[in-house]
Each structure stands twice: as C-alpha cells, then as structure tokens.
KETOR-927854 format. One record per residue (C-alpha): y, z, x; residue in one letter. Coordinates in steps of 0.001 Angstrom, whole numbers, m for minus. Each point is the difference from the previous one (the first is absolute). Example, Ala and Ser with C-alpha at 12.3 -4.5 7.8 and 13.67 -1.06 7.14 Angstrom:
BEGIN
m4500 7800 12300 A $
3440 m660 1370 S $
***
This chain:
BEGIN
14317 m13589 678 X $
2292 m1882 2530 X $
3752 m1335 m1165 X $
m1066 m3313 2146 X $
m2564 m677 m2577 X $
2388 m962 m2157 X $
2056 m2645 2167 X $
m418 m3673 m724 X $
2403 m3117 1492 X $
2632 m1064 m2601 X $
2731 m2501 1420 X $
3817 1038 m624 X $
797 m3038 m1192 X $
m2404 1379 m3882 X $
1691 2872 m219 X $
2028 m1242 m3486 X $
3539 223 448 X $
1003 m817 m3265 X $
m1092 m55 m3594 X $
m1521 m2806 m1937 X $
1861 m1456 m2358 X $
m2690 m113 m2476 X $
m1253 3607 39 X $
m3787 m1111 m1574 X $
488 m2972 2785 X $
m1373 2185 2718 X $
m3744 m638 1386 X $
m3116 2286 m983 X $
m2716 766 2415 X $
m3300 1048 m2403 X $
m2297 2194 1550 X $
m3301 1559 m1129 X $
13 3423 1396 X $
m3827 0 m122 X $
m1156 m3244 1517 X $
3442 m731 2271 X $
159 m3637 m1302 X $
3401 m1199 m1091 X $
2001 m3054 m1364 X $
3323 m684 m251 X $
1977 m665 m2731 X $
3400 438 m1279 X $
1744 3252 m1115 X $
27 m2103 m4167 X $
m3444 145 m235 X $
m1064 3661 407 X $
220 m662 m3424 X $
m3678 m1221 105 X $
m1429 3219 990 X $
908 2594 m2436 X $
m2278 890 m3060 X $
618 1398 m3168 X $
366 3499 472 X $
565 188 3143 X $
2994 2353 1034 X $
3089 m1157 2372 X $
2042 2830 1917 X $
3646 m475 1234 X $
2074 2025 2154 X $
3889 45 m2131 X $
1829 1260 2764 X $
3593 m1001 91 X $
1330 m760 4021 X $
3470 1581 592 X $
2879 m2285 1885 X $
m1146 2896 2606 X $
1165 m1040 3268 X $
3058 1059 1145 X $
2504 m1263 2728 X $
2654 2981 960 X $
1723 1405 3098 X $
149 3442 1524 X $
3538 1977 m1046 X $
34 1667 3621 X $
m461 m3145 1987 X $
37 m3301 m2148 X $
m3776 m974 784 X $
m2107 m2578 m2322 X $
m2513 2208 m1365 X $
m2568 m1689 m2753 X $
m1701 2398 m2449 X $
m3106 m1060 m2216 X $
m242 2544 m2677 X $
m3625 965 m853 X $
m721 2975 m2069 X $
2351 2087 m2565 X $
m24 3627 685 X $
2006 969 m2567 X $
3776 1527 52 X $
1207 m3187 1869 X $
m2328 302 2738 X $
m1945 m3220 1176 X $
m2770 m259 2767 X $
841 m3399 1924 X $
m645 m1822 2852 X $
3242 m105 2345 X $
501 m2532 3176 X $
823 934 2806 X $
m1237 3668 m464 X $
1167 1250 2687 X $
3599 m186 m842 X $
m995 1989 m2784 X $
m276 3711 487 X $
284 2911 m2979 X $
3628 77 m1462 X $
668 m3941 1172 X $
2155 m1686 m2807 X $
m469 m3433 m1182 X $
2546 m1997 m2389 X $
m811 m3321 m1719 X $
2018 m2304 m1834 X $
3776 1812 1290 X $
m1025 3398 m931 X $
m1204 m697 m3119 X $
m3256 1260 1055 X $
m364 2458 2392 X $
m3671 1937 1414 X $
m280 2963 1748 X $
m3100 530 2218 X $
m1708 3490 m980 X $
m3388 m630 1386 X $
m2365 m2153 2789 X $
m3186 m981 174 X $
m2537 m2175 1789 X $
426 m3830 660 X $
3628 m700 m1096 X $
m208 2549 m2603 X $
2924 1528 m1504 X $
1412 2317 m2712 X $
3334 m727 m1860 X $
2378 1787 m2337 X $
1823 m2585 m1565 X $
3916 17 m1964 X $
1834 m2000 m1677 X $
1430 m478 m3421 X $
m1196 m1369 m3195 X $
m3787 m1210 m162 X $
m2275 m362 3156 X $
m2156 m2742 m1319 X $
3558 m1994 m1037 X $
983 895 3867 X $
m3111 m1206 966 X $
m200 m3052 m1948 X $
3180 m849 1531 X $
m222 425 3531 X $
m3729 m105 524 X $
m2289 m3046 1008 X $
m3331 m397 m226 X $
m2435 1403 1928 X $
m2257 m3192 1772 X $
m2723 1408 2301 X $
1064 m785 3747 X $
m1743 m2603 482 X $
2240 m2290 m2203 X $
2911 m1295 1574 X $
965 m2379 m2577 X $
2733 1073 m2509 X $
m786 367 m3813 X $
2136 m1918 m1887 X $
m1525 1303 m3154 X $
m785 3516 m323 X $
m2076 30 m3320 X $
m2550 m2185 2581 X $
m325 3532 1546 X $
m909 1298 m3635 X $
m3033 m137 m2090 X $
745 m1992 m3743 X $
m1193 3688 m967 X $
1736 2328 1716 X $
1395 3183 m1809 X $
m415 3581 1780 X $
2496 m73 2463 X $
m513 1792 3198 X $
m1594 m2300 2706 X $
762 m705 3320 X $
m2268 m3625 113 X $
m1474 m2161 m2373 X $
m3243 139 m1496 X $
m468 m3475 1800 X $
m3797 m1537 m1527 X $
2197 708 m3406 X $
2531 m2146 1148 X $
m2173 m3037 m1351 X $
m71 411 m3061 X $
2352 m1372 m3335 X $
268 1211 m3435 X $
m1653 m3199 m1179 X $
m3151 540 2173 X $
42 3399 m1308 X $
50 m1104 m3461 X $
m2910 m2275 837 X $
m1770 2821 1395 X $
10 2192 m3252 X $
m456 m3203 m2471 X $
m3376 m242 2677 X $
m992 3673 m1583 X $
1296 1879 2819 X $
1300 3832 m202 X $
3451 m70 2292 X $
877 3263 1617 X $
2866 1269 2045 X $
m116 2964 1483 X $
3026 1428 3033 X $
m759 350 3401 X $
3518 157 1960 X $
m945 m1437 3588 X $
1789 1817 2431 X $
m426 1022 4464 X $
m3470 m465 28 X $
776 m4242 m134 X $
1701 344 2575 X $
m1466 1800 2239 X $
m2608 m1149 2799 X $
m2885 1006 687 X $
749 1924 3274 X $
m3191 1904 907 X $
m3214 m2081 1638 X $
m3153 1619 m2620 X $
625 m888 m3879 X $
m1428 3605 m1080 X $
3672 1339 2127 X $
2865 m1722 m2222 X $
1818 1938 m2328 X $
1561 m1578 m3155 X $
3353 736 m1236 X $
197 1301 m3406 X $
1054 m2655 m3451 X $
577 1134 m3322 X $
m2282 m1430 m2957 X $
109 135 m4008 X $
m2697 m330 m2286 X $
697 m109 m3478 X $
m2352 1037 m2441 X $
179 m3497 m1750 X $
m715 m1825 3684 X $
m3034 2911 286 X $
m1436 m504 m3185 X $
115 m4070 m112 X $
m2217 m85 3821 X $
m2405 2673 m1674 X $
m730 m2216 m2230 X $
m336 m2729 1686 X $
m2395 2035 2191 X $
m2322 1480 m3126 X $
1 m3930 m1661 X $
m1361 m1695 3447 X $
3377 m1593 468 X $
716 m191 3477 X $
3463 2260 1658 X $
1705 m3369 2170 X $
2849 2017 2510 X $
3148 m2082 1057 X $
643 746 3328 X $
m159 3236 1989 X $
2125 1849 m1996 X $
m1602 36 m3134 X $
m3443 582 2004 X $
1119 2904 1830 X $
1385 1853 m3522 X $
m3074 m879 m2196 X $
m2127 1255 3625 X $
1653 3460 208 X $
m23 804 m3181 X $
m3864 m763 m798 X $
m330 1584 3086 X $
1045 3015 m880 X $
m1353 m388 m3410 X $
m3668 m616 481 X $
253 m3619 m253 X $
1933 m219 m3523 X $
3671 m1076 93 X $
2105 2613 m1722 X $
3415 209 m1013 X $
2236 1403 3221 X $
2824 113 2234 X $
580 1179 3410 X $
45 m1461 3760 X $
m2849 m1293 1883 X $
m1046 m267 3174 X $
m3149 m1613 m196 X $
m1104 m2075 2697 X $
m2874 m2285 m252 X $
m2406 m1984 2168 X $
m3226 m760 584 X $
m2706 2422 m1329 X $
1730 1195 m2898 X $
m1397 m893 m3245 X $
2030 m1485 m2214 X $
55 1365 m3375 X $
2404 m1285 m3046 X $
428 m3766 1251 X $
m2338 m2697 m179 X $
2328 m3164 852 X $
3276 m557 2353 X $
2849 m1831 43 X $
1831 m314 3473 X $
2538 m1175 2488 X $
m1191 m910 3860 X $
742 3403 2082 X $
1243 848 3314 X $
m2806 123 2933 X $
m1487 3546 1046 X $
2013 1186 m3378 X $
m818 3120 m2605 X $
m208 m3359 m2378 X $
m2569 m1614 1139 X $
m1984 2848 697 X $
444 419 m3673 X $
m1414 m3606 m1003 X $
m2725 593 2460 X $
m1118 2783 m1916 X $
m289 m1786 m2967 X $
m2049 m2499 1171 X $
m1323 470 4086 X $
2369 m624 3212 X $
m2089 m3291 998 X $
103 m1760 m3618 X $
3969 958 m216 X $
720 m922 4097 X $
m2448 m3692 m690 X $
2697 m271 m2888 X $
2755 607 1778 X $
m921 m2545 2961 X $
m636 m2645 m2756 X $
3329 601 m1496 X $
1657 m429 3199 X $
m1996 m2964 1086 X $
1042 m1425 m3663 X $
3717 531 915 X $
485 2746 m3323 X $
3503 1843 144 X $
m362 3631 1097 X $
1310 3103 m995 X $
3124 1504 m2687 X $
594 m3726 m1016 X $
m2882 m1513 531 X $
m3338 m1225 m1480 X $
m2529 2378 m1855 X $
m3616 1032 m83 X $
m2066 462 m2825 X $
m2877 2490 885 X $
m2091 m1076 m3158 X $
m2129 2422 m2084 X $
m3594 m956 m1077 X $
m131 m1175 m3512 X $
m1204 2012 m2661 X $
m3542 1572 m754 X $
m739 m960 3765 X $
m333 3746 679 X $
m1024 1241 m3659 X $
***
C-alpha cells in the first residue's frame, strides 16, 4: 500500500495554533464507520451517544516541560533537546537539533550549569543518547528549566501550559499530549458516568514514533519506534466486562487504541492486565479487535495516524471525511477539532 494514499489538501491557515478556551468548545465531526455518513456537531454533545454500559478508555499520560534550550561547553552553540524516553540511571533518548553538532562525548549545559547532558549514544533521524548530572531532583530541574513540547508545526507560544495537559493526566513520562483527550473536563466526565458509563485510564507514554515521518514510499516498509504502556488489572477487568455484557469498548485517541490493540493482540483478542513497549503499527487490513468506537483529533497527511483511523473504518470513508472537514473550515491537528468514529448501537450485531 502506497504512503500517497494517504495525502489529502489541508490549508495552513487550520492547522490550530492555539487552544480553545473552552476545552468541550471544540467541534465534533460524527462518523459512521460502516455507512461513511457523518454530521457535525459540537465536542458537548458526544454526550448523546454513549449507552449504559458502554466502556470509555483514556490515555493518563502526564507531558514533561521536555524541551530543552542549552549550548555546547566546547563551542557555545544553541542546541535544543526534546527528551523522549527514560532509560533508566539518568539516561534519556531525545531528539537533538542540529545533530550534527552533536557527536558521542558532546556536552550540553542548560539553565548556567545547572543541568548538564553528556552524549553517550546516536541514532537515526536526530536521535541521540544522554547521560545527564546535576544536583537535587531531575523532574524539579526539569520543571524548572523545561518548556513544553508543541509539535513543529505550532509556532504560536503557550501561554498556559496545563492547555498542553489532559484534566486527567497522572503517569508522568510523555514527550506529547494525548491530544483527542485534550477535550475533555471533569464535568463532562462526570456526565459521562451519571450516563452509566465505565471510565478507564490506562498509560501509554507517546514518545519518537509522533514524531517521526513516514520516510519510505510502500506502507508495509515503516518501522515504528517503540512506547511504553500499562495496564492495570482494574482498567483490564472493567473493558472485559464491558466486552462479556454487550457494552461497547469506545478508545480516545490513538494512544489508548494502540495499547488496548497490542495487548488483545497478543492475547487472543481479550485485554489482559500488562506492561511493556509497543511497536504496533496499524493500517488498513488489520482487523481490529478490542475497540468498537473512536474518539479523535484531525491527523497529519500521508501520516502513521491516519493510516490508523483508516483502519478502523476504510481509507475512502476517513479521506471523504477529511475533505468535508476541510471544506467546513474544522481546526486541524494537536489543538484542533475532533472526530468521533461512532460504534453501532447495541444488539445490532447480537
């Protein structure tokens, strides 16, 4: 399957640059996966189309102040670092620009040395490996002279940076937002369990893989870069039951799909308590097996994201979507509008 299949025109100018002020304010595309037709609506009333029983699953990953602006001790150069994945001991995988002033045993200090990363290791695409010092506690350090990590195609600064935070957020360890969370309050929550609703949060820690492209021409080619994930037994057992009673398993965002994916995967469809890191790529032609609804922000062209959506429902009901959203001026992207990729109601397939 071709990368191009996957491109679609999307003016700069609905790429969101900033947050709403009303998170719930944002607008909701409704699609049926099955038949491709669609209405739009506002984010408020996906209220409407959860039952009793059904189950809702959200990604509690917390986003570290990760990017950070230092120099090179030898020579004085800006070098930014975007820290992605703990390796334990100190040691972070992150993304570093420019690279190639960055070679094995390069030191970088932040904030007047009170932060200071040694490189130990390099990899593909930016990649790098760092040993970092400094004295008292890291995430303190971090908290302090970190900011927060926007994708690159936001140029507008945050003024607020629990806007860059789900109203959930806990497990700390991300290098980007959860973004179709981003929409949700604690009083639409509460609405959504008074409705009957089982509410879920499992960890997926997103990490390289967001930002990395696509590079290669055929689909079947790309690698993804692993993510950690954590299943609790609690999270396991509340979406089994929901499965056994008929309720229906509704995913928020890509996260939360690709953890509750791998794990049924590897766990002949059931969804089991677990932990680990994942590099489970999907698209077209696999067969989805612990979700039956989706909730979800507007994706790049030609990315692993919308191959993902695609596979959920079919690349020409998703792409027809996409081209009405556009035509209907919605907000693209991190900060943007969402998608709800709507389940079929109960006893339809009993």
């Amino acid at each position: 399957m071709n990368v191009e299949d996957f491109d679609f025109r999307l003016p700069e100018e609905l790429i969101a640059q900033t947050p709403l002020k009303e998170r719930t304010a944002s607008r909701l595309l409704v699609v049926d996966r099955e038949t491709g037709g669609f209405e739009d609506r506002k984010f408020s009333d996906i209220l409407e189309y959860f039952e009793p029983g059904d189950c809702l699953v959200l990604n509690d990953t917390k986003v570290l102040p990760a990017r950070l602006l230092g120099t090179k001790e030898e020579t004085g150069a800006a070098i930014e670092v975007l820290l992605l994945t703990d390796k334990g001991g100190d040691e972070w995988e992150t993304l570093v620009k420019p690279a190639k002033r960055v070679k094995l045993g390069t030191v970088i200090t932040f904030g007047d040395g009170l932060l200071k990363a040694e490189c130990t290791g390099t990899g593909d695409h930016g990649g790098r490996t760092f040993k970092f010092s400094y004295e008292g506690i890291f995430y303190e350090v971090l908290d302090r002279l970190g900011e927060m990590p926007l994708p690159p195609y936001i140029h507008e600064k945050l003024d607020d940076r629990d806007r860059y935070q789900t109203v959930f957020a806990k497990e700390r360890g991300s290098a980007a937002a959860p973004t179709a969370g981003l929409h949700f309050t604690e009083e639409l929550l509460d609405k959504i369990r008074e409705k009957g609703v089982e509410i879920v949060f499992i960890t997926l820690h997103v990490g390289l893989g967001t930002f990395r492209p696509v590079s290669v021409d055929t689909i079947e080619n790309h690698e993804m870069h692993s993510e950690y994930y954590c299943v609790s037994e609690e999270a396991a057992a509340a979406i089994r039951k929901t499965k056994e009673s008929g309720g229906r398993v509704i995913a928020v965002g890509t996260t939360s799909t690709r953890t509750l994916e791998t794990i049924a995967s590897e766990h002949g469809g059931d969804v089991v308590a677990a932990g680990g890191w994942t590099s489970i790529f999907i698209y077209p032609g696999y067969e989805y097996k612990a979700i039956d609804g989706l909730i979800t922000n507007f994706h790049l062209p030609k990315s692993t994201l919308i191959m993902l959506v695609s596979a959920f429902s079919s690349r020409e009901i998703i792409l027809n979507a996409y081209r009405h959203a556009v035509d209907e001026r919605y907000r693209f992207f991190s900060f943007g509008d969402a998608m709800f990729l709507k389940p079929p109601k109960k006893g339809r397939n009993e």
